[in-house]
FISE-378670 format. One line per 5 residues: their letters; for each residue x, y, z of C-alpha. Coordinates in steps of 0.2 Angstrom, whole numbers. Layout:
# FISE-378670
a) X,Y,Z | ... .
//
This chain:
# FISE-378670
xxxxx) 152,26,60 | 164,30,45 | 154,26,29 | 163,22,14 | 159,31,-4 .
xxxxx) 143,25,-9 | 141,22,-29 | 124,20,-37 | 120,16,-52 | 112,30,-60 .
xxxxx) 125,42,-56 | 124,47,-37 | 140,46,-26 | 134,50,-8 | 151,53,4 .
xxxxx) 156,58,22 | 160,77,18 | 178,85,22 | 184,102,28 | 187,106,9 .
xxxxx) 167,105,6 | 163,118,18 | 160,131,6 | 148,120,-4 | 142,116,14 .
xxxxx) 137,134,19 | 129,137,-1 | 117,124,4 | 113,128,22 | 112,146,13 .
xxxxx) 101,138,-1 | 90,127,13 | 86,146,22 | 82,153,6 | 67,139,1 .
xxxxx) 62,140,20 | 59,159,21 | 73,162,35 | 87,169,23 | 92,180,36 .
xxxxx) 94,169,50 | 108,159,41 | 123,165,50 | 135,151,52 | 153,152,44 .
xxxxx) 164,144,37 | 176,144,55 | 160,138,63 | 158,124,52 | 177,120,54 .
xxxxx) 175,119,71 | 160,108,74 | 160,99,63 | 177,94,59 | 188,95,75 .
xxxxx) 185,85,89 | 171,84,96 | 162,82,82 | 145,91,85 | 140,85,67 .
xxxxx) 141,75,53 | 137,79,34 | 134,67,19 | 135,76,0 | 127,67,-15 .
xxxxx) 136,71,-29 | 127,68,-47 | 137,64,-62 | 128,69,-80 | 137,63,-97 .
xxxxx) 148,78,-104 | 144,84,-120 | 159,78,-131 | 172,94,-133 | 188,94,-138 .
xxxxx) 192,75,-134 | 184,78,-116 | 173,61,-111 | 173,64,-91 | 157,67,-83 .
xxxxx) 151,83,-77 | 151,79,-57 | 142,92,-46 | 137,92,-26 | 117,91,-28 .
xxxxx) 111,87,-11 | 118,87,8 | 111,79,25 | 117,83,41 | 114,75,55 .
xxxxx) 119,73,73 | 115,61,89 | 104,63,102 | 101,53,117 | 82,46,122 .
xxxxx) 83,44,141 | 67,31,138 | 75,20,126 | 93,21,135 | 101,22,119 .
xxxxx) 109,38,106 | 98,40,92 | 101,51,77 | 94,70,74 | 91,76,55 .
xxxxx) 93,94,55 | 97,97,36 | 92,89,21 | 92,98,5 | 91,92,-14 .
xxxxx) 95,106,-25 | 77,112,-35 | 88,103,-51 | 92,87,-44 | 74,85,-36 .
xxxxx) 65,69,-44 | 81,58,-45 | 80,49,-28 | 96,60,-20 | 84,63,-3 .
xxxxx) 77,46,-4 | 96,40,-4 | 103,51,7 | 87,47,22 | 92,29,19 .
xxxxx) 111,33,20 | 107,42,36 | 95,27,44 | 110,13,38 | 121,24,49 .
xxxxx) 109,23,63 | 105,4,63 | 124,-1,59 | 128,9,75 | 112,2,85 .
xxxxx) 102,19,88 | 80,14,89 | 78,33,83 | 81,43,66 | 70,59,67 .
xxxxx) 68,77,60 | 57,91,60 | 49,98,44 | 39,112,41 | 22,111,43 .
xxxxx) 18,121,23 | 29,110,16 | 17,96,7 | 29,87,-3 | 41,84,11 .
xxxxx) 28,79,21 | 21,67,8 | 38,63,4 | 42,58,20 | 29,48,25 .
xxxxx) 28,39,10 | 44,31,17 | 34,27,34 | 40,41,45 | 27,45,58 .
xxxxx) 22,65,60 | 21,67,78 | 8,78,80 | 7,80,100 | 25,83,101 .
xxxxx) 29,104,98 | 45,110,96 | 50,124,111 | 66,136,107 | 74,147,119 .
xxxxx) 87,158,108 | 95,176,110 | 90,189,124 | 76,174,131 | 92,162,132 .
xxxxx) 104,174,140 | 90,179,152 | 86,161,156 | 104,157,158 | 106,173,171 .
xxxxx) 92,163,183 | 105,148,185 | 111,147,203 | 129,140,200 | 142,139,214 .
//
């Protein structure tokens, strides 16, 4: 679904992203590592952003909130000081029990300034409108298990924590083993 600029009233501008935000892009998948103790596991570049993201096929889709403060008054200068404060990325995913796509969040990050404004509130509902306009049952994530206000945070928007389900990951050395046990013809 292509969402149109969204405006609030308090200042917030939440848009599709464009290949010329992929720098701002990387700072806050970079930024999102930082506050979850994996700095160095960030790798992706910019030429990997480019490709996913933005050629065909899309493997993921981004929404930036910007947020727009008054200026302070220089020099005859009125415009407002705009800035990239907060960034979800998502992608679809398919449950084989409800026969239908549903939509994986895998980022959402608020910079530790623009926290308390309702830029991750906005940006969840932004990312749950695009999931019922295009008819998907599911809008789910994973949060880390010491992050408190998240948790709270999200729950108080009535998110379940599915506490039976665990996460399994088969990555580096253990995925190129696995991958060498295929029997392909």
């Amino acid at each position: 679904m292509d969402i149109e600029e969204r405006r609030t009233r308090n200042g917030m501008r939440i848009r599709p992203a464009t290949p010329e935000d992929i720098p701002e892009i990387l700072a806050f998948i970079r930024e999102l590592a930082e506050y979850e103790r994996e700095s160095a596991s960030a790798l992706a570049t910019a030429a990997d952003l480019l490709r996913d993201g933005f050629t065909e096929p899309r493997r993921f889709h981004v929404l930036i909130a910007e947020w727009s403060e008054p200026s302070q008054p220089t020099a005859g200068n009125q415009q407002p000081t705009t800035a990239p404060a907060g960034l979800a990325l998502y992608f679809y995913n398919y449950s084989t029990w409800r026969g239908h796509t549903g939509i994986y969040l895998e980022d959402l990050f608020v910079r530790p300034h623009y926290r308390g404004r309702g830029i991750g509130r906005a940006l969840l509902a932004e990312v749950a409108a695009i999931a019922v306009a295009e008819g998907c049952p599911r809008f789910e994530w994973a949060v880390l298990d010491w992050n408190t206000p998240a948790l709270d945070f999200y729950r108080s928007l009535g998110a379940e924590c599915l506490s039976e389900w665990r996460i399994m990951r088969v990555s580096g050395e253990a995925l190129f083993a696995l991958a060498s046990q295929a029997d392909v013809r």
